[in-house]
N, C-alpha and C positions, 0 to 999 in steps of 0.2 A: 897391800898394793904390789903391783909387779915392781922389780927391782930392775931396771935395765943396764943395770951394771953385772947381774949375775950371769948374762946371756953374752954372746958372742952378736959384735954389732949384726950379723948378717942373720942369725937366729933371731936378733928383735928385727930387723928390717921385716923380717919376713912375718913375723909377731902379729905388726903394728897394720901390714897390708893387710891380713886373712880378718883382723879386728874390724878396719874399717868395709871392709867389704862383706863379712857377716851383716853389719849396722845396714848394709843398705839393699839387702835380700829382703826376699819374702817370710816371714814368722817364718822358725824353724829352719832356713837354708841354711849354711856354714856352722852351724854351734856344733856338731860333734867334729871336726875339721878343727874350728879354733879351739876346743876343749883338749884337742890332743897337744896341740903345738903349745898351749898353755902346761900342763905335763910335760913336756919334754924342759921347758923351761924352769924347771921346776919350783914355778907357783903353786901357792899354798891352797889349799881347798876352799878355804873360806871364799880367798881372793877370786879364787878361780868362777867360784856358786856367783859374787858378785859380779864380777865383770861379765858373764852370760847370763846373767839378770839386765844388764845395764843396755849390751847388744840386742835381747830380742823384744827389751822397752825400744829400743831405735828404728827395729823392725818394725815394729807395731805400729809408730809414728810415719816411716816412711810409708806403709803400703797407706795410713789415712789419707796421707796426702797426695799419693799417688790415683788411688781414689778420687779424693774429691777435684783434681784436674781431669783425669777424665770425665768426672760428672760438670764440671765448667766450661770444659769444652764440650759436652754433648749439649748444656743449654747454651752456651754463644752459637754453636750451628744452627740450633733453634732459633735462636735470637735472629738473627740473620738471614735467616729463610721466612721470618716475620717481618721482619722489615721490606722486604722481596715482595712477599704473597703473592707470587704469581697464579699458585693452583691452591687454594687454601685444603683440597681430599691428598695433595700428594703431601703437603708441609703436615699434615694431624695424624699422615700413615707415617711417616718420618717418626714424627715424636713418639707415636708408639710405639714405635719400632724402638728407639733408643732408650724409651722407657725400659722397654720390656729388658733390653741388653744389663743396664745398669742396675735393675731393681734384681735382677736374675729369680725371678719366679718365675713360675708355668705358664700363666698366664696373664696377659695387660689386653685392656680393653678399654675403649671410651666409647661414652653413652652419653648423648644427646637428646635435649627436651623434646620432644616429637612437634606436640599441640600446645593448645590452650589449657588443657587440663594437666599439664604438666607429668603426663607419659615419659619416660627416660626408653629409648631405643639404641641399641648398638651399632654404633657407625663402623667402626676401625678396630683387630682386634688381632691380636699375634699368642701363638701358643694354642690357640682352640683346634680341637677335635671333629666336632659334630658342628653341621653347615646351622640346626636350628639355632645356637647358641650365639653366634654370626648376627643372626637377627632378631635377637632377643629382642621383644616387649618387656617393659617393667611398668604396669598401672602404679600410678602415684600414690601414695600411702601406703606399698607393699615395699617390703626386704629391706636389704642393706641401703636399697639406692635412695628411699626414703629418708630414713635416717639421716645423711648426707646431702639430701636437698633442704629438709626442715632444718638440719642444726648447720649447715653451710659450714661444718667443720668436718676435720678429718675423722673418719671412723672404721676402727678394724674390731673383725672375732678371730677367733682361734679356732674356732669351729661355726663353720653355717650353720648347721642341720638343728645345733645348740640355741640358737641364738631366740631371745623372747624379746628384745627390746623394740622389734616392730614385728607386725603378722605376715605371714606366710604367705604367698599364692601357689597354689598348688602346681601349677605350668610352669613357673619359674623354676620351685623345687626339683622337679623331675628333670629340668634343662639341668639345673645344677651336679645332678648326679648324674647326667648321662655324660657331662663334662668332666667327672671326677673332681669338682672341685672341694673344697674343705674348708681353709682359710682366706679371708680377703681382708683388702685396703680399700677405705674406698673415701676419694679429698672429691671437695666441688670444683668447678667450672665457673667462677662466679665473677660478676661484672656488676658492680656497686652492690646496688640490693637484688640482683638480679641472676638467680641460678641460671647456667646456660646448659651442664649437663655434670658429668664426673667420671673422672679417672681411675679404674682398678687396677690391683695386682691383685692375684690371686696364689694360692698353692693348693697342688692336691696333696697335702699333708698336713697335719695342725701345726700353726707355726705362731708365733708370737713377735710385731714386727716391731723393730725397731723406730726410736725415733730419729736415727738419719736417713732410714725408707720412708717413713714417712716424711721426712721435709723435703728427701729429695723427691719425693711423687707428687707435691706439693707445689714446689718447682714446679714441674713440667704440666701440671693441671695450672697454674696460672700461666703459662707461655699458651698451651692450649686454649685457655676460656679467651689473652688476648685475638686468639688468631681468629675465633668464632666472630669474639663481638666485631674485631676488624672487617671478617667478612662480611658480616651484617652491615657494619655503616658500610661499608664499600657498594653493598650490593642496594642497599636505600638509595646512599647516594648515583649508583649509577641507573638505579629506578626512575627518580625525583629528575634526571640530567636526559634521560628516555623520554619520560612526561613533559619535560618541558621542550623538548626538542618535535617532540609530536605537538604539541602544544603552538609553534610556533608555524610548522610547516602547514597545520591545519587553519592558524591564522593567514597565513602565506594562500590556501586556498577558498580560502572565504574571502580575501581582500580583492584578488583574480577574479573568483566568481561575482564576487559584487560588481568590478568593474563591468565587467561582461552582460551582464544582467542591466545596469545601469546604461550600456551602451545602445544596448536591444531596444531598450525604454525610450529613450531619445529616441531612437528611429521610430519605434513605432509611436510615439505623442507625436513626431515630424508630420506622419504619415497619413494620420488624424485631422489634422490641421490643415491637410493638404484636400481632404474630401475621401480617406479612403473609406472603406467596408470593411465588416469583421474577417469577409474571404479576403481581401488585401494584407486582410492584420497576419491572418496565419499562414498567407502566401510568405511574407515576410520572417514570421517566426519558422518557417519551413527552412528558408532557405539560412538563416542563423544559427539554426541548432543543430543544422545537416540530420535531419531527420523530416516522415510526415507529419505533417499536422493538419488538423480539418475543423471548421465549423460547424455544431450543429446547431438545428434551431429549440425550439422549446419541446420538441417533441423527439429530439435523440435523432434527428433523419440529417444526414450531410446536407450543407448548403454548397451549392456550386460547383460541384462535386460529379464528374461522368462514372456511369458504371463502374468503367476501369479502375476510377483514380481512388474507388474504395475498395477494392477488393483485400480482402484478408482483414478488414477493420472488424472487430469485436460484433455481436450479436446486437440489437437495439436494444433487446432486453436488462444487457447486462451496462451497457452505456447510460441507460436509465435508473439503472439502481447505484452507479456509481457518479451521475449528477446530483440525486438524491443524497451519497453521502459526504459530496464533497460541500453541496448545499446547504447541510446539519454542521459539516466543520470549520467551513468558511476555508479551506484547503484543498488542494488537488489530492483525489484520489485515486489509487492505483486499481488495476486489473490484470490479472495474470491470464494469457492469452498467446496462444501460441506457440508457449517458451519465451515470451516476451513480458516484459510490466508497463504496462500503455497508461498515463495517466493520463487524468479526465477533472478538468475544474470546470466551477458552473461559473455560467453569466448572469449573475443578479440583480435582480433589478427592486425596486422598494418593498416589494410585496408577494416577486415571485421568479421564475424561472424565465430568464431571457433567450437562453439557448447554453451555448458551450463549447469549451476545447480539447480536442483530444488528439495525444504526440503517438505518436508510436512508440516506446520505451525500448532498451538494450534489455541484455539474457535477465529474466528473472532471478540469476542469482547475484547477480550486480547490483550491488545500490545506487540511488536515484545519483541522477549527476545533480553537485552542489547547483548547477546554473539553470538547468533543466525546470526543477519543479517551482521556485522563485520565480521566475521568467513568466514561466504560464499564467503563474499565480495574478503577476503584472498586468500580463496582456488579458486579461479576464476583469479587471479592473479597467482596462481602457474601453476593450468591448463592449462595456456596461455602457460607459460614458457615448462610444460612437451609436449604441442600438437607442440609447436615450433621444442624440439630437436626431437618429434616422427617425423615430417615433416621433418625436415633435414636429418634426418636418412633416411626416406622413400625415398625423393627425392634423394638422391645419390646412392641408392638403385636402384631406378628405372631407373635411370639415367645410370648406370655401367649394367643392367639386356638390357633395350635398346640399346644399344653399341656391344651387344652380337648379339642380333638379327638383327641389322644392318650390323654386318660384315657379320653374314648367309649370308646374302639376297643377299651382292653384291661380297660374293666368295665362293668357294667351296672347303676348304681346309681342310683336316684332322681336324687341330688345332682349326676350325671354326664349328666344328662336335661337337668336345669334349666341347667346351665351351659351345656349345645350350646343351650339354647332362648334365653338370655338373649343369645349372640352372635351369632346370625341374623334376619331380617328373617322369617320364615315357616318353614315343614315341611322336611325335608331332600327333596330329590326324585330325587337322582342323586351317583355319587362319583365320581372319577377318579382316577385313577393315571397317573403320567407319568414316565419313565427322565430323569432326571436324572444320576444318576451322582455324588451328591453335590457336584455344580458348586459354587460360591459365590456367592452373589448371589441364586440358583433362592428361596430362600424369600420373601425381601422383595422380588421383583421381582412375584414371582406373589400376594402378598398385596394390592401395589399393583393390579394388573388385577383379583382377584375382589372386593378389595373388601367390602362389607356383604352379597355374594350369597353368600357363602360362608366357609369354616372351610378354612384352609393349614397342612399340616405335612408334614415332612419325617422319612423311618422308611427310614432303611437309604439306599440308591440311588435310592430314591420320592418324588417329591413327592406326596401327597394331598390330595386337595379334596374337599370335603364341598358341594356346589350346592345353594341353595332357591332355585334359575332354575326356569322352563318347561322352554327346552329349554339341557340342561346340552352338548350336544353341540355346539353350536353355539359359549356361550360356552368351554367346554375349548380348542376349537381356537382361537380368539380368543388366550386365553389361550398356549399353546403356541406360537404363531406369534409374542408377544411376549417369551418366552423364548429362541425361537432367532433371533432380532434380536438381543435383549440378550446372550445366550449364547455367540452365533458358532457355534452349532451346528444346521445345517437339519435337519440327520436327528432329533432328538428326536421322540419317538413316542409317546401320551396314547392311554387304552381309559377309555371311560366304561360308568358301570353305572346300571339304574336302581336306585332303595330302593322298597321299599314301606314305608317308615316304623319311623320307632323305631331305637335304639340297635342292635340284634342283625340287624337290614336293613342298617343300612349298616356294620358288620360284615362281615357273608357277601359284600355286594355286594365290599366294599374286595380281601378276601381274594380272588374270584373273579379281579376287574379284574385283579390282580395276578399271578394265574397266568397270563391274558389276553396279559400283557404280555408274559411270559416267551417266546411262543407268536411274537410280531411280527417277532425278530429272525431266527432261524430260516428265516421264511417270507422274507427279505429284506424287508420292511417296514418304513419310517422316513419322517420327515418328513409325519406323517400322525397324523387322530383316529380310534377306531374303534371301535365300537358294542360293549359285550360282548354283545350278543344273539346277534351273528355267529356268536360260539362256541359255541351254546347246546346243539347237539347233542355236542360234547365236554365239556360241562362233565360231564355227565352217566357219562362215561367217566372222566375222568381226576381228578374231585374225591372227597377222602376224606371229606366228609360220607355221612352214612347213607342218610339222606333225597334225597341227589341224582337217581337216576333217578327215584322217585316224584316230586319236584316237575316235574322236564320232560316225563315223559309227561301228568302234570296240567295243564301249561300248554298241552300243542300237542292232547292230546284229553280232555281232562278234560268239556265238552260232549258229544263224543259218546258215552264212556262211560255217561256219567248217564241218554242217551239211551235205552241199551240195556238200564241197571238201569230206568228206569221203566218203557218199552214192551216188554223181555223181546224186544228186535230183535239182530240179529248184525251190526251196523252196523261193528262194530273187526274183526269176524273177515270180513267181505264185502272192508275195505281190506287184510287181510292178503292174500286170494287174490288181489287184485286188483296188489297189489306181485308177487306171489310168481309170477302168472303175465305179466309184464312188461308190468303196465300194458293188457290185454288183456279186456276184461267177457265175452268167449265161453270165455276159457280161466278166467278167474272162477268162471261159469254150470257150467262143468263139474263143478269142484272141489267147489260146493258144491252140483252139485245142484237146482241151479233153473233155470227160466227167466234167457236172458239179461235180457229188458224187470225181470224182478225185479232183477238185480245192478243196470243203468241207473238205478229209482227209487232201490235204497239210496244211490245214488252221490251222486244228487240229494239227498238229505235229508241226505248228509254234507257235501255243498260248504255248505250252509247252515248246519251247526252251527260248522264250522272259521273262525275269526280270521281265514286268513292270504289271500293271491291264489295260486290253483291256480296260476296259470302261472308261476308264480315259482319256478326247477328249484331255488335254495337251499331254499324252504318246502315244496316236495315232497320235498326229501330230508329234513328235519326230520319232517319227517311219516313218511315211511316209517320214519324210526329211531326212533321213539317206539311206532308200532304193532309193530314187531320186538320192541323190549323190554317190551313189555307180551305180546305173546302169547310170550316166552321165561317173561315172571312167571308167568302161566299155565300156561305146562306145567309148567313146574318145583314151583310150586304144587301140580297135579292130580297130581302125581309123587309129593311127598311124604306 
């Protein structure tokens, strides 16, 4: 042992500094410094061998420890920037970072689970060369990273390129060597049973790592795998805190729209109640949704509606195919039109299509408003209900309006006068008949269209209409083209007649029309209106009234007869010869006897008395069979 008595106190003062001050260098500082001043002292070798054993044991002790407070304090900064997590990519470049300082290798890298199949991919990585290595893929069951996810222990080689205890992938390898790498570390990421990813060190040189590299990389792969798993609940939880915050605001908007919806309802049940129409209903829903909206009827056509107030509304075509599907879904269906999404709900009724609603909708690429397609849905539902009691109504309407015109037909009684007078607007002027075929619907469809111009009933296979119109021809067909719309049938077929008045007119007329009709099908005629006048020369023929040939020879010469009774002229018997010799005034002239310029003037004087247009080959034949059966009256007359 040193002798501190053989040194001068100031020679040991100085001893005893240089001693402790070796003790607290780095391995190797001071010992040939205190080896000399130990010599000059003159300590013994031995003493001397020990006491610079004893100093660079203290060395050794101090840099462990100096060591592992820097490694203490590089995980409490960790520690603390964990508990922070502010940016959980700058807090895992951090760690790598300080990994890498403290492990002092070439390279530190952490790899993260990619998927579901448990892929390890390189998030964060310091010391690397080549940008592919940056973003390494490692397939699951390949390399080192393998090894370390299955045994969730730490695992180093001393050499890669060496290594059998998992298989190769050939991309990895090549990344490996373009990195220069050799030896790795490589500890898990792990969170209960739950690999999150794994932490390397690497060297481009074979190296054999200790086990305070590896606890201390150990360390910092569990400060890392908390940081992950933290980010994950954090980011759950601020998922789950998203969802139910949407969750809530979408309750927030459904509870609004409901109200709103509910409020529209009330007015329009109000409104209902009050006597409106389905136009009232979506006058209504117009002006609550600040948007158009329109009624159609069963056949896709706006009700109530002016040219104007439809313009730019969807094609009929396509309003028909989306009654059709909203009819199948029992929901409003869209149409994209315009740049617009127009929904369209139907009005349904027990059996079939009542009509319908259609809004005008906002840009196609906007979704429906929460209050918008509910609402319709409602008001399509009330529709139902108002087109039911306007049906009911109508039908007992027309129902009670028939009953009238029925009794006309089959008596003639004051009482039966006043009734057909009380339920038209003026005089009866014309009837019709039209082949229905006992359809369903044909009564109350056609009462809807005649309206206050007219008296609807139905007698066998016939619809009848009683017209105090102008011209009934005109509206019959109107009428009839509404039927086979609503019907499905084009071919229906309407003969109008006119009345000259009174109950026993449109009687005859009804009866006539009706033979009329019989006569169209025959002829292959359908989908058409047609004059009973047309017949007029067969009525005369094939009707069992008594009276029938006397009124139609009255109607087409009843003038010139009168003619002949006042001036004592042969005016009927001049057209006889004048038919009989085919339309010829010289074979006329013969027959009767005179000069032809005489047949020429009667001819003259008869184009004047006649109603009709000579050159009309139908009015000439009416004519010629009128004067036939009048000079047939006459002989047969002069005969008896």
């Amino acid at each position: 042992m040193v002798d501190p008595t053989a040194a001068s106190p100031g020679a040991t003062a100085a001893l005893v500094r240089e001693v402790v001050s070796a003790s607290r260098s780095e391995p190797g500082v001071g010992t040939a410094a205190l080896s000399a001043l130990l010599a000059e002292a003159d300590v013994a070798a031995a003493e001397v061998d020990e006491l610079l054993a004893s100093v660079q044991e203290s060395q050794q002790l101090t840099a462990r420890l100096r060591r592992r407070a820097t490694e203490l304090e590089a995980l409490f900064s960790t520690a603390r920037e964990l508990v922070r997590l502010q940016d959980v990519t700058d807090v895992l470049r951090r760690l790598v970072e300080r990994a890498h300082e403290l492990m002092g290798t070439d390279v530190t890298y952490l790899s993260e689970v990619d998927d579901a199949q448990g892929d390890l991919r390189v998030r964060y990585s310091v010391g690397t060369v080549t940008p592919e290595f940056r973003d390494l893929l490692v397939p699951a069951g390949y390399g080192l990273a393998s090894l370390v996810a299955n045994s969730r222990e730490p695992v180093w080689v001393r050499q890669y390129a060496r290594m059998a205890d998992a298989p190769h992938d050939a991309s990895i390898d090549a990344a490996v060597e373009r990195e220069g790498l050799v030896s790795f570390l490589g500890v898990p990421l792990a969170v209960g049973d739950e690999v999150l990813g794994a932490l390397f060190a690497c060297n481009r040189f074979a190296h054999d790592f200790t086990p305070e590299q590896v606890l201390l990389l150990s360390a910092f792969a569990d400060h890392a795998a908390a940081v992950l798993h933290s980010a994950r609940v954090l980011a759950d939880s601020a998922a789950a805190r998203a969802r139910a915050e949407e969750a809530y605001r979408e309750l927030q908007r459904h509870l609004a729209a409901t109200q709103v919806a509910s409020s529209i309802h009330e007015q329009l049940t109000s409104a209902v109640m009050s006597g409106a129409t389905v136009v009232d209903l979506v006058a209504t829903l117009s002006g609550r949704l600040d948007r158009r909206v329109w009624a159609l009827d069963d056949g896709a056509r706006p009700l109530g509606a002016s040219p104007d107030a439809v313009r730019g509304l969807p094609a009929r075509v396509l309003l028909t195919d989306a009654v059709r599907a909203s009819q199948r879904s029992g929901h409003a269906a869209s149409i994209d039109h315009d740049g617009k999404r127009w929904l369209v709900v139907a009005i349904l009724g027990a059996d079939r299509v009542l009509g319908a609603i259609v809004a005008e909708g906002d840009d196609a690429e906007v979704p429906a408003d929460d209050v918008v397609r509910p609402t319709l849905e409602r008001a399509a539902h009330i529709a139902a209900l108002v087109s039911f009691k306007r049906d009911a109504v109508s039908a007992l309407r027309a129902e009670r309006r028939a009953r009238t015109l029925l009794a006309a037909l089959e008596g003639d009684t004051a009482r039966n006068a006043a009734d057909l007078a009380a339920e038209l607007s003026g005089a009866i002027t014309a009837c019709a008949v039209v082949d229905v075929r006992g359809r369903e619907g044909a009564l109350t469809t056609a009462a809807d269209v005649v309206g206050a111009d007219g008296l609807v009933a139905v007698r066998g296979d016939h619809l009848l209409v009683a017209w105090a119109v102008p011209d009934a021809t005109d509206a019959t067909e109107r009428m009839r083209r509404v039927l086979a719309d609503r019907l499905r049938e084009p071919g229906i077929r309407a003969v109008v007649a006119a009345v000259d008045g009174g109950i026993p007119s449109l009687r005859i007329a009804t009866d006539r029309a009706t033979r009329d009709l019989r006569l169209l099908e025959p002829l292959g005629i359908g989908g058409s209106t047609v004059r009973s006048d047309s017949f007029a020369p067969y009525h005369a023929l094939t009707s069992a009234a008594p009276d029938a040939v006397t009124r139609f020879v009255d109607d087409v010469l009843g003038r010139v007869r009168e003619w002949d009774s006042r001036r004592g002229t042969a005016l009927v018997e001049t057209l006889g010869a004048y038919f009989d010799g085919g339309g010829s005034r010289q074979a006329a002239a013969t027959a009767l006897r005179v000069h032809k310029n005489t047949v020429q003037q009667r001819l003259e004087r008869i184009w004047t008395l006649l109603d009709g247009d000579w050159d009309d080959a139908e009015y000439r034949f009416r004519v010629q069979a009128a004067v036939r059966l009048e000079n047939l009256r006459v002989r047969l007359a002069a005969g008896g």
